[in-house]
C-alpha positions in Angstrom: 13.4 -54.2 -8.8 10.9 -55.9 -11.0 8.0 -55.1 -8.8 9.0 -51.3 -9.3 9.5 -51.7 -13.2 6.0 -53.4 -13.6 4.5 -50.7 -11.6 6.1 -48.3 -14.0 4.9 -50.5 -16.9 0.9 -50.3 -15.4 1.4 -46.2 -14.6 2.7 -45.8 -18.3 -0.4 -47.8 -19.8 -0.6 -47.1 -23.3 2.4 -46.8 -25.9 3.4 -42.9 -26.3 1.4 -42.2 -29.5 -1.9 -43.4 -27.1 -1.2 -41.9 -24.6 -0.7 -38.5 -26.3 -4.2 -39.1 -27.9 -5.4 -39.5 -24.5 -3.8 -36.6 -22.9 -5.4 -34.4 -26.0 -8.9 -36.1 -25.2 -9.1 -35.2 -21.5 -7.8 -31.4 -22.3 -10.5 -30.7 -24.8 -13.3 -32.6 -22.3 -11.7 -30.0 -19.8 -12.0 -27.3 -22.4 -15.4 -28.2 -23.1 -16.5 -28.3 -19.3 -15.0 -24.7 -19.4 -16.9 -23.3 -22.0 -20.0 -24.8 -20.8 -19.4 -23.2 -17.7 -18.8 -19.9 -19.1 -21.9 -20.2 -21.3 -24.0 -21.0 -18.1 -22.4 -17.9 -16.3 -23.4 -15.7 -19.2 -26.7 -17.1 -19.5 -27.8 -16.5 -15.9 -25.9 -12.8 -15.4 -27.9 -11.6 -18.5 -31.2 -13.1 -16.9 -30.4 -11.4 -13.5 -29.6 -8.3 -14.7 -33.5 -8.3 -16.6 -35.0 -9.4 -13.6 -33.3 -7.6 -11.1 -32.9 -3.8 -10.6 -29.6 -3.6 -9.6 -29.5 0.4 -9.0 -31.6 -1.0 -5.7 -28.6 -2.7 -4.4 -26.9 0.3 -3.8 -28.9 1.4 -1.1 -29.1 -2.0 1.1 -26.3 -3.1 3.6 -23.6 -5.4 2.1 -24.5 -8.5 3.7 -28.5 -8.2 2.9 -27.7 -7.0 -0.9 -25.3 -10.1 -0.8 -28.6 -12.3 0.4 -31.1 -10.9 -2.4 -28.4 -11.6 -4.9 -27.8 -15.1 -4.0 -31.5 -15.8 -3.7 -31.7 -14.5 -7.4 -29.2 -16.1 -8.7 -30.3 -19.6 -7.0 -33.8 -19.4 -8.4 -31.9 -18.4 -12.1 -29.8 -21.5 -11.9 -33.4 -24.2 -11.3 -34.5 -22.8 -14.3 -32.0 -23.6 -16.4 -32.0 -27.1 -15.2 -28.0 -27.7 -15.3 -27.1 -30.9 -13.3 -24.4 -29.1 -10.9 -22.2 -30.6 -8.0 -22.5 -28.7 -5.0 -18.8 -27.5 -5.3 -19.4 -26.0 -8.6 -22.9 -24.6 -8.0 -21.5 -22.6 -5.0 -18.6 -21.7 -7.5 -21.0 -20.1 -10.4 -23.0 -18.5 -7.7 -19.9 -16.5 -6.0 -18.3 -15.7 -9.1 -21.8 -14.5 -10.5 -22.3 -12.3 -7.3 -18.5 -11.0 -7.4 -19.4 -9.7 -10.7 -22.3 -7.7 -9.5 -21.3 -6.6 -6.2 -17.6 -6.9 -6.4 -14.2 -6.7 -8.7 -15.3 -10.0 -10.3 -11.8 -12.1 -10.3 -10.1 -10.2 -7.8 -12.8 -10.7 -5.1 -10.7 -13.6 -3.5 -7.9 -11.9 -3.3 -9.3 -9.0 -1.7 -10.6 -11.1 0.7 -7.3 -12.6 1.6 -5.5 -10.8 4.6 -2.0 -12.0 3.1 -2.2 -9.8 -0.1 -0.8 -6.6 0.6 -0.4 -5.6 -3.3 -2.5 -6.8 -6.5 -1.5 -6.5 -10.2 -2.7 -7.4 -12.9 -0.8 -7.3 -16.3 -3.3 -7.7 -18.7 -6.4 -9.6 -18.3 -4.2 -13.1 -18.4 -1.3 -12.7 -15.6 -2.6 -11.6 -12.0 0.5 -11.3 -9.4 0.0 -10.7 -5.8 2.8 -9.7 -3.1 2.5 -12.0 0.2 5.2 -10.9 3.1 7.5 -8.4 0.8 7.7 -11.0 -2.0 5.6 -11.0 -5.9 3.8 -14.3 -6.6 1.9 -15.8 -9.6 -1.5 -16.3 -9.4 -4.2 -18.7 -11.6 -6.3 -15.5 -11.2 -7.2 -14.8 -15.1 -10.3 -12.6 -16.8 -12.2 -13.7 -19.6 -10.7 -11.0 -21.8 -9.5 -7.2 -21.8 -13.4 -5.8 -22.1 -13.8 -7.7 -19.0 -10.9 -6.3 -17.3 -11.9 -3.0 -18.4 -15.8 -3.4 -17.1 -14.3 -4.2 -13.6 -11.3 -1.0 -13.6 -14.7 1.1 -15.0 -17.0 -0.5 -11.9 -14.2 0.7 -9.4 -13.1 4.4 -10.3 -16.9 5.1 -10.9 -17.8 4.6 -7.1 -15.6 7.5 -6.7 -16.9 9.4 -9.3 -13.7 9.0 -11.7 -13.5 8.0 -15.2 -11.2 6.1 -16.9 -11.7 6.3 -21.2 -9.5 7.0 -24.2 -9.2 10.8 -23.5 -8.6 9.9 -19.4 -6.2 6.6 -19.6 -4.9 7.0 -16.5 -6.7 7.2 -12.9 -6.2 6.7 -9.5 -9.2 5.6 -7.0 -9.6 4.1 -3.8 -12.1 0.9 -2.7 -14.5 1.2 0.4 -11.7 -0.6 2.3 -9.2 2.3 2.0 -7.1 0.0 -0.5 -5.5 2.7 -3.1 -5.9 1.5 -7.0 -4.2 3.0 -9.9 -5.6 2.1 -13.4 -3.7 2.3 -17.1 -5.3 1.6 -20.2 -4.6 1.5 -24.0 -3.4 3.2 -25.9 -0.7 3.6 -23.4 -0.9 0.4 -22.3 0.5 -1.3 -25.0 -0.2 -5.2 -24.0 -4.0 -4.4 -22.5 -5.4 -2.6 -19.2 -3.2 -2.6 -16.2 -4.4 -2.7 -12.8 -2.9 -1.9 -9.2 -4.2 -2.2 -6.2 -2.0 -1.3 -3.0 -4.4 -3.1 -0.2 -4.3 -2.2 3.4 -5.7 -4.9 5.7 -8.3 -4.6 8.6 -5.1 -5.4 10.9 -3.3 -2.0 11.4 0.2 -2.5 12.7 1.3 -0.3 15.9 5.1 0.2 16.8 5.0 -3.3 19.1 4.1 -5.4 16.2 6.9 -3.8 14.1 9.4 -4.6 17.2 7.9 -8.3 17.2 8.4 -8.4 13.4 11.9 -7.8 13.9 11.6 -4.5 11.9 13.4 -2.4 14.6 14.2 -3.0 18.2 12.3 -2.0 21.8 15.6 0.7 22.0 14.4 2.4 19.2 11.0 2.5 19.5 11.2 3.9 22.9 13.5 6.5 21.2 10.6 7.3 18.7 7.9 7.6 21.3 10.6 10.4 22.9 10.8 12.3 19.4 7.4 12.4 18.9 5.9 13.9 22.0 9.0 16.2 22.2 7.4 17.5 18.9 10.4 17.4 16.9 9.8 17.1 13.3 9.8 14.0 11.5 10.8 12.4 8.0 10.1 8.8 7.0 12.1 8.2 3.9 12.1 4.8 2.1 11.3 3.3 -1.5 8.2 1.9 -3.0 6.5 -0.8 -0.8 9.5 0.1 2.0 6.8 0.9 4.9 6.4 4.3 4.9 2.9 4.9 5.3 2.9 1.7 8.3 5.3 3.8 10.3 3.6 7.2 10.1 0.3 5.1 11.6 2.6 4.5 14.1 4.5 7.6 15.1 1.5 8.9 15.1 0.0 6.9 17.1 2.2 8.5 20.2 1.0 12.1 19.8 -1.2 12.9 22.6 -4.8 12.8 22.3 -5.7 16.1 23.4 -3.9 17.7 20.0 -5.6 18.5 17.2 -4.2 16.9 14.1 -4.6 17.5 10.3 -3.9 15.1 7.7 -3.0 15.8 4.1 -3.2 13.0 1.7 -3.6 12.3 -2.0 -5.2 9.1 -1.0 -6.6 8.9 2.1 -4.5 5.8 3.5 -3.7 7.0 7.3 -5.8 5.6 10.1 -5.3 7.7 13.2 -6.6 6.3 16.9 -6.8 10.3 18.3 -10.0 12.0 18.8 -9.2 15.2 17.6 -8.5 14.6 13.7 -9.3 16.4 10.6 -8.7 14.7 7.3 -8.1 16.2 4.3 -7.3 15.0 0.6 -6.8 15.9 -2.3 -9.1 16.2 -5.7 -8.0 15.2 -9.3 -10.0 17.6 -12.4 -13.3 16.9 -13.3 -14.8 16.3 -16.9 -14.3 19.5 -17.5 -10.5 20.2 -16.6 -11.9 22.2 -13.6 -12.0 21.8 -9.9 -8.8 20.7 -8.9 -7.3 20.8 -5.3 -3.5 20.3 -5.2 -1.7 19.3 -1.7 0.1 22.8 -2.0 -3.6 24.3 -1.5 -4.5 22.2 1.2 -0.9 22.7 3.2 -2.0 26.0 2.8 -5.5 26.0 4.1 -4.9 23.7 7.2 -2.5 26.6 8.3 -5.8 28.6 8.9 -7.3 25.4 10.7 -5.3 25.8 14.0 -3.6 22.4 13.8 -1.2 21.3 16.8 0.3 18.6 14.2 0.5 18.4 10.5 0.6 15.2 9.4 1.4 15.3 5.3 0.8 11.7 3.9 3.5 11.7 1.1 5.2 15.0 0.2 5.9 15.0 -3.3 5.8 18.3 -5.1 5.2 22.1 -4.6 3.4 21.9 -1.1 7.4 21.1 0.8 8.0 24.6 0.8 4.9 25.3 2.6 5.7 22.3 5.1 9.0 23.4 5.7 7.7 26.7 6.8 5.3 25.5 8.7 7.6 23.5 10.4 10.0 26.1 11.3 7.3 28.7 12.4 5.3 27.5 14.8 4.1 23.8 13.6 6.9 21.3 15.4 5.7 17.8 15.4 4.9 17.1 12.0 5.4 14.1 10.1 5.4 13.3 6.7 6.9 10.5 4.5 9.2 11.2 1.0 10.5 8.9 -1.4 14.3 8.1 -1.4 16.6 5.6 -0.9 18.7 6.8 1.9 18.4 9.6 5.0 21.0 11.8 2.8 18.9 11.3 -0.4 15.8 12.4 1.3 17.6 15.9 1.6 18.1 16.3 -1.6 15.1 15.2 -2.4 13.1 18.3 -0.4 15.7 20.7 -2.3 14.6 19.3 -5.7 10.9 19.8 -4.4 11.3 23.4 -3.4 12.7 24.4 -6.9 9.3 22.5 -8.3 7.3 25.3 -5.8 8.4 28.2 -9.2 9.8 30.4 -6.2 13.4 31.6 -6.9 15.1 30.2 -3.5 19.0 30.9 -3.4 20.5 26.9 -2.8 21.9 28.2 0.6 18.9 29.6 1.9 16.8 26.2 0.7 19.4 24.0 2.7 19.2 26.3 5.6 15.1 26.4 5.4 15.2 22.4 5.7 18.4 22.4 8.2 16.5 24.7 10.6 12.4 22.4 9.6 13.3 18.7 9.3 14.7 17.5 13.0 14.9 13.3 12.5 14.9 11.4 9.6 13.8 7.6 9.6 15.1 5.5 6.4 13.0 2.5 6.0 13.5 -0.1 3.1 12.3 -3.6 2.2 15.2 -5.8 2.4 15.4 -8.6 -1.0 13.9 -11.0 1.5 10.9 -9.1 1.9 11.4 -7.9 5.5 10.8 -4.4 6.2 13.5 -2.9 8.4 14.5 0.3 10.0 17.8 1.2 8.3 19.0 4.2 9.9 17.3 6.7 12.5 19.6 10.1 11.5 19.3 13.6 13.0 19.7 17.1 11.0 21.9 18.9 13.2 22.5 22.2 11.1 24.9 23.4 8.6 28.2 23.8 8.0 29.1 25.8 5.1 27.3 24.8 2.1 26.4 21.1 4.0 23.6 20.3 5.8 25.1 18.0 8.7 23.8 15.1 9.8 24.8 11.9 12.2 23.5 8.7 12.4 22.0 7.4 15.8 21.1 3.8 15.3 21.5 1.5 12.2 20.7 -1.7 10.7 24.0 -3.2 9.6 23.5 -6.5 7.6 26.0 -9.4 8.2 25.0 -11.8 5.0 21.9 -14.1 4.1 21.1 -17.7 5.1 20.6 -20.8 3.5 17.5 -20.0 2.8 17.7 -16.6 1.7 17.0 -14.8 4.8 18.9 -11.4 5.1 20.9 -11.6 9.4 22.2 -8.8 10.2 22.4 -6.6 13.7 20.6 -3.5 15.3 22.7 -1.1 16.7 23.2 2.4 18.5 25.9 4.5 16.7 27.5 5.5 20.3 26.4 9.3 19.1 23.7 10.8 21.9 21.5 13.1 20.1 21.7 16.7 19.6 18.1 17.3 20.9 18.6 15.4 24.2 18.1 18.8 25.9 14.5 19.1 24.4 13.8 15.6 24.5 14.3 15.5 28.4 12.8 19.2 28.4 10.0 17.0 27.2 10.1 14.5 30.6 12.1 11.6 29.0 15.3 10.9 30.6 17.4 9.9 28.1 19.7 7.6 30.0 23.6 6.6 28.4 22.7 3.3 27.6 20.2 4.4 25.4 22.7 5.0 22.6 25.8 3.0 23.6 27.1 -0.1 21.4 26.4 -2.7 24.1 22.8 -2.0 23.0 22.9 -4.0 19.5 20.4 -6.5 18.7 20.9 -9.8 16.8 17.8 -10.6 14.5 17.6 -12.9 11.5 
């Protein structure tokens, strides 16, 4: 006992009044060292950008622009003759380079496979989302101009702007990540930055079964749907998966199709041969130019296209999917945003009314009734994990109704100690309408496909 209280005694050291004047010491030596840093960094990006055309850059390949840069940047430091640790001279040269070449602060966290979403609040709090969940980062600018300098570097590669008349833009990086920018005045607490990422990995329908996001039933299921060309909605919230399981439903239409894609942001990464892309374009300076999804639903109708494949439908251009759906066009896919198959639905009805066409409500249900064939429901579970909720099928109407029925579902049974969500994949027992066309298709659907034995246990 008295060896552990004179211990304590030697790790106290100095009364409390001391030691507080030695805690206050050591932050402003820390502050200091800071500043000094900073100072340095300044210093040697003002020198590089005098001695350095950078508008040269632009035409070398990444890694030999990187090169030149470091070089510089090396030669910069000698002549300022700061004593530096290895550590912190490789530091100043990387953040220096990041600056120039990259998204400054954020360069790190581009770089790390784990980071599916970036935002910043401000040009003090960074956040990052890691497997479904938001975490704090130490990530921090040196002030809103420089926050604003690096949203400004990003939309401009694009050719966007982003200024006090244009607040509000939406870009994508070389990497395909999509990035949505918001600045004052309507960002009341400073420039706010998003960045969806989407990694080098890209996830087929296997590493979604491994994943636990749905079971081998089920995807075997979707690979029937999919080359029996029956149409297909993905439905889900914000960050559910959506755009993950298009890339792989589409992954099992044939390669000798030919397949359009309509996007706002071009996020889809088809394997086929045979693929047209197509996305859309925001205004210029001007007000002018503008290209609307509506437009280009419209145009890839004159493009022959065995499969349209609509990124996110959100507005207008679902009346032109639903009839090109119903006439001619089976096999599409497209993703919506709602919180259930039933929402989703609803959701298209809304849309249709947003197309200015005076539709009678029974005539839109039985447009969608007789166009959308499967829904698939995904959602991001409070864990994190991603699952398939419900795979439903549109089987016609009934009245006023559009009827549907549920083939499999994810029924949760409670959460763990440790905050995991258990719960159990299973069949409904319901075999599905389109069995006929499925099998017309050369999958035999056999009974066990959709009885209750069938359910899956996964934590």
């Amino acid at each position: 006992m008295k060896l552990v209280e004179r211990i304590s005694s030697n790790t106290a050291g100095a009364p409390a009044p001391q030691r507080t004047m030695l805690g206050t010491q050591k932050s402003r030596v820390k502050d200091s060292l800071v500043d000094s840093s900073r100072e340095l960094k300044q210093t040697v990006q003002k020198r590089l950008l005098e001695t350095m055309d950078v508008t040269k850059l632009d035409g070398l390949e990444p890694a030999v622009a990187s090169e030149k840069v470091t070089a510089a940047i090396s030669t910069l430091l000698d002549e300022q003759g700061r004593v530096l640790t290895g550590t912190d001279r490789a530091r100043l040269i990387d953040e220096i380079k990041n600056e120039l070449l990259g998204v400054g602060p954020l360069e790190p966290l581009l770089r790390d496979d784990r980071v599916t979403d970036i935002l910043v609040n401000g040009h003090r709090h960074v956040y990052v989302e890691r497997e479904g969940k938001l975490y704090p980062t130490n990530v921090t600018f040196e002030d809103d101009h420089h926050l604003l300098t690096i949203i400004e570097r990003i939309v401009s590669q694009v050719g966007r702007r982003v200024d006090e008349s244009s607040p509000m833009v939406d870009a994508r990086l070389p990497d395909g990540s999509r990035v949505n920018a918001i600045i004052p005045p309507l960002a009341i607490d400073g420039p706010a930055l998003s960045i969806r990422r989407f990694g080098a990995h890209r996830y087929n329908i296997m590493d979604l079964v491994k994943k636990g996001s749905l079971t081998q039933t089920m995807a075997s299921f979707l690979d029937a749907i999919v080359r029996a060309r029956l149409n297909i909605i993905v439905a889900g919230g914000t960050g559910s998966g959506k755009t993950t399981m298009l890339n792989c439903l589409s992954a099992f239409i044939p390669d000798n199709e030919r397949i359009v894609t309509i996007e706002d942001s071009a996020e889809l990464c088809l394997q086929q041969p045979h693929v047209v892309r197509l996305e859309t374009r925001t205004a210029n300076v001007e007000g002018k130019g503008e290209v609307t999804q509506r437009e280009l639903v419209k145009n890839c109708l004159r493009m022959r296209p065995d499969r349209i494949v609509v990124g996110e439908v959100r507005g207008a251009e679902v009346l032109d999917m639903l009839q090109a759906m119903s006439t001619g066009h089976d096999g599409s896919i497209s993703t919506i945003h709602a919180n259930s198959a039933r929402e989703s639905l609803s959701r298209l009805e809304m849309m249709m009314l947003l197309s200015g066409i005076s539709i009678p409500q029974r005539a839109m249900r039985q447009q969608i009734a007789s166009a959308v064939n499967i829904i698939v429901h995904v959602s991001r579970l409070s864990d994190g994990t991603r699952k398939v909720m419900k795979i439903s099928e549109v089987t016609g109407m009934e009245g006023e109704v559009i009827m549907m029925q549920d083939l499999y579902e994810y029924v949760r049974t409670g959460v763990n100690f440790s905050g995991k969500v258990q719960g159990t994949f299973r069949p409904t027992g319901i075999r599905s309408a389109y069995a006929p066309q499925i099998e017309a298709a050369g999958f035999k659907l056999e009974t066990k496909l959709f009885q209750d034995s069938e359910a899956e246990q996964w934590s």
